[in-house]
Every structure is written in C-alpha cells, then in structure tokens.
TORKOL-4160 file (C-alpha; in steps of 0.2 Angstrom, whole numbers, padded with zeros to 4 digits, m for minus):
349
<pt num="1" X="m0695" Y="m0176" Z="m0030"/>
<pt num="2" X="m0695" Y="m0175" Z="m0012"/>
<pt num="3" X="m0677" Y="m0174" Z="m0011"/>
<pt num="4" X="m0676" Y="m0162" Z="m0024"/>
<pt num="5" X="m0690" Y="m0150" Z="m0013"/>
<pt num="6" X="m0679" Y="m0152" Z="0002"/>
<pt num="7" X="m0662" Y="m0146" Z="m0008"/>
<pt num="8" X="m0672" Y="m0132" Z="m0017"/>
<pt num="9" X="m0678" Y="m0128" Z="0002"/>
<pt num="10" X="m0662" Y="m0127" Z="0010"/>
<pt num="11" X="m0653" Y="m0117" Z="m0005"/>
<pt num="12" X="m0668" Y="m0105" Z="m0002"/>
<pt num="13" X="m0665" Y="m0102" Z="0018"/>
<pt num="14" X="m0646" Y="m0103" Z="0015"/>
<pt num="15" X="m0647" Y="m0088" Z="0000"/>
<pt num="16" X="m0660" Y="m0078" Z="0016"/>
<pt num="17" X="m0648" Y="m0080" Z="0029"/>
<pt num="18" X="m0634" Y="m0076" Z="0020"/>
<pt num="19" X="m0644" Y="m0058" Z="0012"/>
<pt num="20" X="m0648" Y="m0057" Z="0031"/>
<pt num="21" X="m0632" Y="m0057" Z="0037"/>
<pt num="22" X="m0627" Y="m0045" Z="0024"/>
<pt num="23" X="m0641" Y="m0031" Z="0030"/>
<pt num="24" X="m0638" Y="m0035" Z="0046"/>
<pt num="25" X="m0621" Y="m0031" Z="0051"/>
<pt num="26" X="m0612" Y="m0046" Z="0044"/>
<pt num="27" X="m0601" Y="m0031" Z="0034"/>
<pt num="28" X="m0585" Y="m0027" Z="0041"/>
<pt num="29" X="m0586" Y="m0003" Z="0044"/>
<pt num="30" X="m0570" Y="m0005" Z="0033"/>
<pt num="31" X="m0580" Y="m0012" Z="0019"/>
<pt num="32" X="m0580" Y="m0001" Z="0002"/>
<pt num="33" X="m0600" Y="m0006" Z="0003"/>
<pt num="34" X="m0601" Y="0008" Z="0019"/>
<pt num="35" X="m0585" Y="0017" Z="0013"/>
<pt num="36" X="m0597" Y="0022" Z="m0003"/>
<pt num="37" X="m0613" Y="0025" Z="0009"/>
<pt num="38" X="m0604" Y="0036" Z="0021"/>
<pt num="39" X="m0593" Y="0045" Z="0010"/>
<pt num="40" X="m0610" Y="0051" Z="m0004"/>
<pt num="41" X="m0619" Y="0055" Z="0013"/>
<pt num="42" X="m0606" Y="0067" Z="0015"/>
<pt num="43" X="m0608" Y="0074" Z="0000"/>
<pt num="44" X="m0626" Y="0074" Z="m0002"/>
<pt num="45" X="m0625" Y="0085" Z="0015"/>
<pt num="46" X="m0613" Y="0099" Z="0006"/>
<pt num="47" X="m0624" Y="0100" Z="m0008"/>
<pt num="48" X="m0639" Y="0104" Z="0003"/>
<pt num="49" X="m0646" Y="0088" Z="m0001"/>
<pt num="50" X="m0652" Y="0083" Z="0019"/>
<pt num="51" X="m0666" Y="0073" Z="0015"/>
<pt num="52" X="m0659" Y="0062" Z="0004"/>
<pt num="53" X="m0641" Y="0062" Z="0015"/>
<pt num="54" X="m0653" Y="0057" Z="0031"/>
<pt num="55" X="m0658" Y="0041" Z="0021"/>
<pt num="56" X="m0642" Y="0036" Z="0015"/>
<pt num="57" X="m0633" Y="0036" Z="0030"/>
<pt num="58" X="m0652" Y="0026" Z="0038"/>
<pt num="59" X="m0644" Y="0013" Z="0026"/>
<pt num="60" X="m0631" Y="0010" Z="0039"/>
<pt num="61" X="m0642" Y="0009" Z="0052"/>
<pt num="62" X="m0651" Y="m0005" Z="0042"/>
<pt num="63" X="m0633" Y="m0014" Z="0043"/>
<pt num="64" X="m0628" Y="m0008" Z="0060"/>
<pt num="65" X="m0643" Y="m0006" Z="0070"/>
<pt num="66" X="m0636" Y="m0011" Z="0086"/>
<pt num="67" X="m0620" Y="0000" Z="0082"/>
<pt num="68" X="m0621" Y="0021" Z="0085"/>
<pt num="69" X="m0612" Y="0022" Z="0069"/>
<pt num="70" X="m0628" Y="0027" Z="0058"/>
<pt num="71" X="m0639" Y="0037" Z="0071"/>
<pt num="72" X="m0624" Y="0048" Z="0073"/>
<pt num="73" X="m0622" Y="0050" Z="0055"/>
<pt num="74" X="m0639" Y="0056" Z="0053"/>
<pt num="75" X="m0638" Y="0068" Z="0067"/>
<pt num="76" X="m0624" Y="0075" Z="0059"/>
<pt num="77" X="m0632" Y="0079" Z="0044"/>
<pt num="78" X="m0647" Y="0087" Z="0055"/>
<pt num="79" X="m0635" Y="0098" Z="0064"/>
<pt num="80" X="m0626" Y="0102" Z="0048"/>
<pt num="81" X="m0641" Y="0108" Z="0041"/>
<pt num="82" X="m0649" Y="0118" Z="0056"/>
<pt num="83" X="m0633" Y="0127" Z="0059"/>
<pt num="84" X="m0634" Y="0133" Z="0043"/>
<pt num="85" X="m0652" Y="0138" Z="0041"/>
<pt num="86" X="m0654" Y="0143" Z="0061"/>
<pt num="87" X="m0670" Y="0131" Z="0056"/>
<pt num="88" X="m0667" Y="0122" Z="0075"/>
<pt num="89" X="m0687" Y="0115" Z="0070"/>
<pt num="90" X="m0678" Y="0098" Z="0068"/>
<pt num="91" X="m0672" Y="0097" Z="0085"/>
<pt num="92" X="m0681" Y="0084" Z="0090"/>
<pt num="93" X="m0676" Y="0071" Z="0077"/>
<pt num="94" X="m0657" Y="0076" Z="0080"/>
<pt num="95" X="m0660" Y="0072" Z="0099"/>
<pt num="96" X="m0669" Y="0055" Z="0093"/>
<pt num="97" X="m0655" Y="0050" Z="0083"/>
<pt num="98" X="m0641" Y="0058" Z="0094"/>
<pt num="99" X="m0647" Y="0048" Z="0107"/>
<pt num="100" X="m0649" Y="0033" Z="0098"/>
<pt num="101" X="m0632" Y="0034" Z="0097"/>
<pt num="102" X="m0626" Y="0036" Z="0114"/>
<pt num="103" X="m0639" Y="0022" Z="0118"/>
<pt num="104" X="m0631" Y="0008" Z="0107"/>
<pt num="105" X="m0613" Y="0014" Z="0111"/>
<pt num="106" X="m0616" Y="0012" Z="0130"/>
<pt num="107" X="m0624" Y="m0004" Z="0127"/>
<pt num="108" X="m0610" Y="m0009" Z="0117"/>
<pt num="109" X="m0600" Y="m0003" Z="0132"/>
<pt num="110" X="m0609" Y="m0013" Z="0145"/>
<pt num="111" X="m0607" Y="m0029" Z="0134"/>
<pt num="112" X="m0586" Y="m0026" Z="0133"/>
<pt num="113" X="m0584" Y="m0027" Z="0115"/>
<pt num="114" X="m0581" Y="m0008" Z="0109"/>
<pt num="115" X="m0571" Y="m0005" Z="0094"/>
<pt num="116" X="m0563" Y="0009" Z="0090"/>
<pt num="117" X="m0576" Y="0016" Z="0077"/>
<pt num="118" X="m0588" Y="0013" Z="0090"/>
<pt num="119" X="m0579" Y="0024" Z="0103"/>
<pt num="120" X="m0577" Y="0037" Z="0087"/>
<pt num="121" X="m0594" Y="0040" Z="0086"/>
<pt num="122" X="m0601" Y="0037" Z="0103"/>
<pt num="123" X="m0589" Y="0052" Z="0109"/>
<pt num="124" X="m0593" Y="0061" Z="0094"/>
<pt num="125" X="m0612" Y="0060" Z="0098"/>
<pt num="126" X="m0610" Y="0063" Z="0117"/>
<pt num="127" X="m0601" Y="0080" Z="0108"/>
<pt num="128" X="m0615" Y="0083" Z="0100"/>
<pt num="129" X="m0624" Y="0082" Z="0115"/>
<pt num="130" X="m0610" Y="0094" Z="0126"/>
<pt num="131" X="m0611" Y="0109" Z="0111"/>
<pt num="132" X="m0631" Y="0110" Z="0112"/>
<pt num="133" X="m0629" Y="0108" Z="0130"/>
<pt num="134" X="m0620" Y="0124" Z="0129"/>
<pt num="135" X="m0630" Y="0134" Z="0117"/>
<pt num="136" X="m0645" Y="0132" Z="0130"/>
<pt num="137" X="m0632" Y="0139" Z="0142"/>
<pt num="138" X="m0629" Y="0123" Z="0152"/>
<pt num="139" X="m0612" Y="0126" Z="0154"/>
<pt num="140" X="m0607" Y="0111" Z="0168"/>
<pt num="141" X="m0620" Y="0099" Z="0158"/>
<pt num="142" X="m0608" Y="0105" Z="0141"/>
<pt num="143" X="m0591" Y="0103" Z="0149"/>
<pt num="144" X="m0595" Y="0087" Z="0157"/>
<pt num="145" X="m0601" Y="0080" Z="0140"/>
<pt num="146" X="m0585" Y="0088" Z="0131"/>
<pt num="147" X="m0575" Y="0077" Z="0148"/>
<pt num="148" X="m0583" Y="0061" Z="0142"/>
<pt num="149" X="m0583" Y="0065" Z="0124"/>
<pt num="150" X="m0564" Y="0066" Z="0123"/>
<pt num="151" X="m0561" Y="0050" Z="0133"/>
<pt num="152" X="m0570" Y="0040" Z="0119"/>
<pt num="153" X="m0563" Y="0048" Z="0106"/>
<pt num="154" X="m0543" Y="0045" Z="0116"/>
<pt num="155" X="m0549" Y="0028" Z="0119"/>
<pt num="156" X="m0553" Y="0026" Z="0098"/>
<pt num="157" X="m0534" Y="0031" Z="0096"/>
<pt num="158" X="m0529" Y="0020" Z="0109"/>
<pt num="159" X="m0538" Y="0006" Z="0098"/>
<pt num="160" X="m0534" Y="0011" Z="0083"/>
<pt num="161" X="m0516" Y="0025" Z="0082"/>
<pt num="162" X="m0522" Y="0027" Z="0061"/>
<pt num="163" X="m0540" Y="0032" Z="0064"/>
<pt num="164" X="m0535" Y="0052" Z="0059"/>
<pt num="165" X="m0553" Y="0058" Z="0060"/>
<pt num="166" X="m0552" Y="0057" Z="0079"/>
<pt num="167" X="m0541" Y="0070" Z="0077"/>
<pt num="168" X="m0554" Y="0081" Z="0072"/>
<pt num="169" X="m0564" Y="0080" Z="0088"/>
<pt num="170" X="m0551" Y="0081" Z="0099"/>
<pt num="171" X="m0542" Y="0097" Z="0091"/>
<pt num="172" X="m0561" Y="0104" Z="0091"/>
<pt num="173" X="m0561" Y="0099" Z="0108"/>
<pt num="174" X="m0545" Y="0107" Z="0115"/>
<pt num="175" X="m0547" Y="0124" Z="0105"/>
<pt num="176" X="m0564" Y="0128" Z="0113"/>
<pt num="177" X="m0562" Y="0122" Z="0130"/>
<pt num="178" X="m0546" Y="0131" Z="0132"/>
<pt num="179" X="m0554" Y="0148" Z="0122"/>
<pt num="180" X="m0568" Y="0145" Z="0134"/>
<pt num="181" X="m0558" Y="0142" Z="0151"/>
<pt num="182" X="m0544" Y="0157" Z="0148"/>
<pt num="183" X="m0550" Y="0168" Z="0160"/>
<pt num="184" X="m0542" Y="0153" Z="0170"/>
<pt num="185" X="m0526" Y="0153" Z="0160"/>
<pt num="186" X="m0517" Y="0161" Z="0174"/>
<pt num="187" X="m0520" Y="0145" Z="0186"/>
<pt num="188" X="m0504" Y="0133" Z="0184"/>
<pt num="189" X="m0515" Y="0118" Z="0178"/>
<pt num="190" X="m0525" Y="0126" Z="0167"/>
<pt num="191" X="m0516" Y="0127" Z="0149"/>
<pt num="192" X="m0519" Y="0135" Z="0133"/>
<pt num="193" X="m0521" Y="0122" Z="0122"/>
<pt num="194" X="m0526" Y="0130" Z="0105"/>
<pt num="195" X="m0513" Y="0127" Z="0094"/>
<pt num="196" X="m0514" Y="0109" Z="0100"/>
<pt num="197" X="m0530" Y="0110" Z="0094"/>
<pt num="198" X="m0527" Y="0116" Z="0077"/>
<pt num="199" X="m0514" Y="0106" Z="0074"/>
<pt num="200" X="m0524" Y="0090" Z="0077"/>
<pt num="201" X="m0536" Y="0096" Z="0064"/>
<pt num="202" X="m0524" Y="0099" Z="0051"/>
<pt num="203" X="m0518" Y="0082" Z="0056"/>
<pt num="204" X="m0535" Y="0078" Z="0053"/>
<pt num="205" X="m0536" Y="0086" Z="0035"/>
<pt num="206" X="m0521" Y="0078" Z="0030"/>
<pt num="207" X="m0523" Y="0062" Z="0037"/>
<pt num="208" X="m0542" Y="0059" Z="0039"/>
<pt num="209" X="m0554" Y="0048" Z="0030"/>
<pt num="210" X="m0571" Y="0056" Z="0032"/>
<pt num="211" X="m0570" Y="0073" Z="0044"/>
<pt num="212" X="m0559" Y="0083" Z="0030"/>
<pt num="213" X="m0571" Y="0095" Z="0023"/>
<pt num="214" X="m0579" Y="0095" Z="0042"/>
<pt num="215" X="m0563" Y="0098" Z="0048"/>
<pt num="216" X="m0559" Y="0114" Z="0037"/>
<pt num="217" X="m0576" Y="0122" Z="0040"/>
<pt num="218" X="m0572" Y="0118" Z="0059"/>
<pt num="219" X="m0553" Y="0128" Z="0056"/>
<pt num="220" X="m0563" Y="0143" Z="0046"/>
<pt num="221" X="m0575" Y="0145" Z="0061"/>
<pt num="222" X="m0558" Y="0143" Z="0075"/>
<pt num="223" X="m0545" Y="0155" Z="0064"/>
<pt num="224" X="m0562" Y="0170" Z="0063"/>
<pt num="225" X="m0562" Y="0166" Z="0083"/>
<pt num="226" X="m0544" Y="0168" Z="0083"/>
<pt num="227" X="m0544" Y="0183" Z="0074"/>
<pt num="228" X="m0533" Y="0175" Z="0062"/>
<pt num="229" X="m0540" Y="0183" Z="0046"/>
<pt num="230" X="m0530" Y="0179" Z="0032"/>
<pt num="231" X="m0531" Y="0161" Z="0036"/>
<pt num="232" X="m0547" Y="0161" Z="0037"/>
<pt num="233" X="m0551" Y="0170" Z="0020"/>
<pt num="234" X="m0538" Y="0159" Z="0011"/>
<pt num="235" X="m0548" Y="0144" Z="0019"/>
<pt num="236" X="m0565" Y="0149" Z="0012"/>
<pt num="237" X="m0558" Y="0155" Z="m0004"/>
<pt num="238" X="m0552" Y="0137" Z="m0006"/>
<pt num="239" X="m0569" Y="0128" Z="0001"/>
<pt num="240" X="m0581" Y="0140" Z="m0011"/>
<pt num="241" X="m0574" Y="0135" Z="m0027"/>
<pt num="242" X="m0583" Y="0118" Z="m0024"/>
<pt num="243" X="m0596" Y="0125" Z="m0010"/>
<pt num="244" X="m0599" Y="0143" Z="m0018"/>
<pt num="245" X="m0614" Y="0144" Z="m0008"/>
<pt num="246" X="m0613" Y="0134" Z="0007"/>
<pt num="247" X="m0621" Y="0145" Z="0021"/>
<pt num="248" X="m0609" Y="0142" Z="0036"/>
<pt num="249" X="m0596" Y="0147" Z="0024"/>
<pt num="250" X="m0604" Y="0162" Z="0020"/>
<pt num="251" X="m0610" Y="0167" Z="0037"/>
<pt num="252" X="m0592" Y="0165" Z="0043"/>
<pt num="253" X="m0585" Y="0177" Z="0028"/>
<pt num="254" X="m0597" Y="0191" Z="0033"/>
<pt num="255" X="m0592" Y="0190" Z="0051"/>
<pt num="256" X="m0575" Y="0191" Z="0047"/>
<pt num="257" X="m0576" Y="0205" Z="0033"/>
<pt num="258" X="m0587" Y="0216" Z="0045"/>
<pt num="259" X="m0573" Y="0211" Z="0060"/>
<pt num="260" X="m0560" Y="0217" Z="0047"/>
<pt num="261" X="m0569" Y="0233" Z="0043"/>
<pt num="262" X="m0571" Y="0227" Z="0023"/>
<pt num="263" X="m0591" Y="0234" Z="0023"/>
<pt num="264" X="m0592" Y="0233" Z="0003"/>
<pt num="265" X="m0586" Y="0213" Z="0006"/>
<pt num="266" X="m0598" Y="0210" Z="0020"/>
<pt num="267" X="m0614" Y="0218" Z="0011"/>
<pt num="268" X="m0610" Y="0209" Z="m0004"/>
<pt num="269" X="m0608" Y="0192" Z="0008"/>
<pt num="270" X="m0626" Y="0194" Z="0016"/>
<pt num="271" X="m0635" Y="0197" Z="0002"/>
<pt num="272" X="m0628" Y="0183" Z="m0006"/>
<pt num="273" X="m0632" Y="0172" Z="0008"/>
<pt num="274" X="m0651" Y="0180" Z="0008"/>
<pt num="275" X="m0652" Y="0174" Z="m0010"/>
<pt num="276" X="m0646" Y="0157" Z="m0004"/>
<pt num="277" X="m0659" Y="0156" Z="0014"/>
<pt num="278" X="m0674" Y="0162" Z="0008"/>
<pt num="279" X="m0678" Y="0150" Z="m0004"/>
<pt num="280" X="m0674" Y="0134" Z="0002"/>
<pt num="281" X="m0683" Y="0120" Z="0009"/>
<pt num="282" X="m0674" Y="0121" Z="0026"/>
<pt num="283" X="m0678" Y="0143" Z="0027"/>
<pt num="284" X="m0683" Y="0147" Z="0043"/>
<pt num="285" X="m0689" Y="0165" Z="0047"/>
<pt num="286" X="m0674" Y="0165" Z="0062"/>
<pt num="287" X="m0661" Y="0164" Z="0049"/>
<pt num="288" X="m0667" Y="0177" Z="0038"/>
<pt num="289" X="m0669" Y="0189" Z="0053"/>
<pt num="290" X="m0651" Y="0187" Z="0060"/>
<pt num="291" X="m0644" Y="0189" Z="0040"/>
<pt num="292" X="m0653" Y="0205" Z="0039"/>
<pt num="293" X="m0646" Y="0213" Z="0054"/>
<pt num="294" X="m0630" Y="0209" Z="0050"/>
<pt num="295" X="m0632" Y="0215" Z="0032"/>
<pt num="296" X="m0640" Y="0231" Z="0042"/>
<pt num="297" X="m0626" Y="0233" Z="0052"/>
<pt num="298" X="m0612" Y="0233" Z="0036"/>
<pt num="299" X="m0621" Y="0246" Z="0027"/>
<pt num="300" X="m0620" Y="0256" Z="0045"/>
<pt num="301" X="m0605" Y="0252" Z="0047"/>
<pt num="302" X="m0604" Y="0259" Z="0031"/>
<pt num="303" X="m0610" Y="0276" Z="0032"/>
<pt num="304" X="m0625" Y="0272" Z="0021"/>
<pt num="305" X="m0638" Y="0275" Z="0035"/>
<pt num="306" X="m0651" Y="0275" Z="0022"/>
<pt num="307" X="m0650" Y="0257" Z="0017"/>
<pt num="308" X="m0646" Y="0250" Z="0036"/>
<pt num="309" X="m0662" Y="0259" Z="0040"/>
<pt num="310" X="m0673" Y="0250" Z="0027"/>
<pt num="311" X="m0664" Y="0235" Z="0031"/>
<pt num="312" X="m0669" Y="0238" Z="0050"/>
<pt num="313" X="m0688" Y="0242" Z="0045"/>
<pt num="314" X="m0687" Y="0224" Z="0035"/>
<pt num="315" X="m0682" Y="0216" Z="0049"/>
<pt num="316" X="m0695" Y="0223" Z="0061"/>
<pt num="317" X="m0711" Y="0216" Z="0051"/>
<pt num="318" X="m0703" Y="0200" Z="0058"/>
<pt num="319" X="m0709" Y="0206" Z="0074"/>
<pt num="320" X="m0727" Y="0195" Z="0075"/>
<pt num="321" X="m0714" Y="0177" Z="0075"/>
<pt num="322" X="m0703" Y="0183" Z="0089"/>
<pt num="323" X="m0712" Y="0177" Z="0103"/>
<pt num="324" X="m0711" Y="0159" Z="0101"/>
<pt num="325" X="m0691" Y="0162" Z="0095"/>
<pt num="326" X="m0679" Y="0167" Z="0105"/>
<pt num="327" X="m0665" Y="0169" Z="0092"/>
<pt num="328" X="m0679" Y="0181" Z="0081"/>
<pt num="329" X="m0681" Y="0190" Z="0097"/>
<pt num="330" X="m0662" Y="0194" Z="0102"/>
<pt num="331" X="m0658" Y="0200" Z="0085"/>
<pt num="332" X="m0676" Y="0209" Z="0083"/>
<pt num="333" X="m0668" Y="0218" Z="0100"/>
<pt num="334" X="m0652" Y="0224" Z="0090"/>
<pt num="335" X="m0659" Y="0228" Z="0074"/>
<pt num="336" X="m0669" Y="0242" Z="0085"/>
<pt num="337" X="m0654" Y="0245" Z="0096"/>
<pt num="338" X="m0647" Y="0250" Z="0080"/>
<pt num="339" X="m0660" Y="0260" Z="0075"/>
<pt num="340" X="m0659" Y="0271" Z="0087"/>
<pt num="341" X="m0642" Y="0274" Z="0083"/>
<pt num="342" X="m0648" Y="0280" Z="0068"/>
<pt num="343" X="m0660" Y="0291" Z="0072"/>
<pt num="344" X="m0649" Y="0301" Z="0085"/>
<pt num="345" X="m0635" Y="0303" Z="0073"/>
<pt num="346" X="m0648" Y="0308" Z="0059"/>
<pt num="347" X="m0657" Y="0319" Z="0071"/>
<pt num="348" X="m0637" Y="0329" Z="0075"/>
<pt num="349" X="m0629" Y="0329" Z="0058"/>
C-alpha cells in the first residue's frame, strides 16, 4: 500500500509540473495554442469587444509572464480603443502594461537571450511609448523612442528574415518620421522615406501574420495624410464591409470627404459615427465634442449655416467639462471660432 501511495504521489506532482510548465511558458509563441489567443484577441478588438480582448490576451501573460509579448498585447487593445473613443481615461493601465512590456524585454535584454518575437514587441512597445510621447508634444522624448523602437524591430528581422509583421512597424516608422522631418528634406542626409514606408506595409498586409488589418488602418490614416484620396476611399470601402462601424475608420472618411469637399459624404459620416460614440461603454464626452465640430464644420462648409449653428450651440453645453480636458477645450475654441464666422456672414448677407 505504501508503494502504491508513493507511485499515486509522484504521478500527481509529475501531472502538476507538467500543467505548470504548460501555463508558465513551456509553450513554444509559434504554438497554434497562442496563435488562437492572439489572433481572437484581435478580433474581439475590431468588434469593440476591449474588455473581453484585454483578458484574452492577459492569458498570454499567464504563459509568458516574464516575456513582453502579453503586456504589449493588452496595451494594444487599450490604445486601439482610446484612439477611437478619445476616451484617454484609461491612460494609466496602457502605461502599466506598456511598461511592463519594456521592463520584461530589457530584462530579457540584460540576460542575452532575446528572440526575435521579443524584439518585435519590445520595439513595438517602446513605439508606443515614442507616439504618446509625441501627442504631449515631447518631440525629442518621441523621436528618440521611435530611434530605439526601429533598432528592435531591425534586430527581429535580423533574427528572423519571415517575421512580415515587422514590416508593419518599420514602414509606420519611416512614413512619419520623414513626413515629420521634411522641412529638413533639403539637407543631403535627410531622405524622404515615405514610399519606403508604404511599401513595407503593404509587404506587411501581404505577408504578415497578425498586423494585417492594423496595417491597413495604418495605410488609410498615411494615404488621407498623403492626400492620396482614392486610395484611401477604396481602403475603407474594403475594411467597412466587415468593420462597418469601426470608429477610426469612420473618423478618417469624414476627414477625407470634408478634405475632398464631398459635404453630403461627410455629414453623412459624422452622424453616423455619433450613432456609434454616444452609446458605447468606452463614450467619452471628448469624442462626441470633436464629432460634433466636425459635423458643424461640413454643414458650413455646406452652406447650410442653420444646421452648423445648432451643431455649434450642441457643442457649447459641453462647455462646464472643458476644464479638466484639454481636447474638449481646443475643439470648444473652434466650434466658437466658427461661430463667429457665422454670425458675421449672417449679419452681411
């Protein structure tokens, strides 16, 4: 009987550390098991699901914990959902997780044994950290982070030539440093490097694993930049039929319809984007705000000064949260910039 115990005993702590292993890292990032918990992550993030895409992709910090290949997933999510709702309310759980990320990378680092996917994400977190570096207006603090961001994501090539979704954050990388350094074009080493960069993200959407649908929002957002219109139309056109109402898309197609003077587009676009902000879980007050100036501004654009003025007045009672926001408060500002505009060409026929 004894023997019997001690057999049934070491079965038992054999079956535990073999179940530990499994949740703590033993799987390979190649395994379908994280292919599946990455790629419905993703997903769960295009349908609006953040939530429930935050604690799928926490399953891979439960396997990886001491790899940045989770935290950075779940500051993805949170940034994909605060750029879309202007709900930045969650900034402080993206910075928790988005350093996390950065932390377990160096570490990594310091102990000499980085893999490619670990220098995929640890420049894509420090990238992170560049672009809201940036939107603060830390410009030096941004470029620098966008430096050490694209050495990762060079040295994840040089690991591993097939990992496409590198290409993703480098071609992001190229296009808006050089769109943001062309005042400096005329300098001999300073180079335009923007249809480097789209290439690399095409090469991303043809090639890549998990960045394509990023990558395509990303070239939407660089062809309205460009001013490359029909690109960008015939992009989102192709992403709505599964997205219809994804809010960076539709932010983006009102930009470019008012760009393109196609008022009766852009009206439609805001309001439809309203329909979409103002009841959802992630609505912030700021997002609704800078839709309704914008919607303001088409029908102003559109000679119906009638509507833009109501528009404007619905924006004003806003007014009382715009001195804690910053974002409220600029587009508060233009909604009564454009107000005036209105008045004086009422006012002289």
């Amino acid at each position: 009987m004894r023997l019997q115990k001690r057999i049934a005993l070491f079965i038992w702590v054999l079956i535990l550390l073999v179940f530990n292993g499994y949740a703590r890292g033993e799987l390979s990032m190649d395994s379908p098991e994280v292919d599946q918990i990455i790629i419905k992550g993703i997903h769960l993030v295009y349908v609006d699901s953040t939530p429930e895409a935050v604690e799928e992709f926490k399953k891979l910090i439960e396997i990886f914990p001491e790899d940045p290949i989770g935290y950075f997933y779940v500051s993805a999510a949170l940034q994909t959902m605060m750029d879309d709702y202007r709900n930045y309310s969650y900034m402080n759980q993206f910075d928790k997780y988005m350093n996390l990320a950065i932390k377990t990378g160096e570490k990594r680092k310091k102990e000499g044994n980085l893999t490619a996917y670990d220098c995929l994400y640890l420049g894509g977190a420090i990238g992170f950290r560049g672009i809201n570096k940036g939107l603060t207006g830390n410009w030096v603090g941004a470029f620098v982070d966008g430096l050490k961001g694209k050495g990762y994501l060079e040295k994840a090539l040089k690991l591993d030539p097939e990992m496409y979704d590198v290409y993703y954050g480098l071609g992001t990388y190229h296009f808006w440093k050089s769109l943001k350094s062309k005042i400096f074009w005329w300098l001999p080493f300073v180079k335009d490097n923007r249809q480097m960069g789209i290439d690399m993200i095409k090469l991303s959407i043809e090639k890549g694993k998990y960045a394509k649908e990023d990558a395509k929002l990303a070239l939407v957002r660089i062809w309205v930049e460009n001013r490359e219109y029909q690109n960008a139309f015939a992009m989102t056109d192709e992403l709505r039929k599964t997205h219809p109402n994804k809010p960076f898309l539709l932010w983006l197609l009102g930009r470019a319809q008012l760009e393109t003077q196609m008022y009766d587009g852009a009206i439609n676009t805001y309001q439809s984007l309203l329909e979409v902000l103002t009841p959802s879980p992630y609505y912030h007050p700021a997002g609704e705000v800078e839709c309704r100036y914008f919607l303001a501004l088409a029908y102003y654009e559109n000679k119906d000064l009638e509507k833009s003025s109501d528009v404007i007045d619905s924006i004003l009672a806003f007014e009382k949260d715009s001195k804690n926001n910053k974002n409220i408060n600029d587009f508060i500002g233009k909604a009564k910039e454009l107000k005036k505009k209105i008045k004086k060409e009422t006012e002289t026929g």
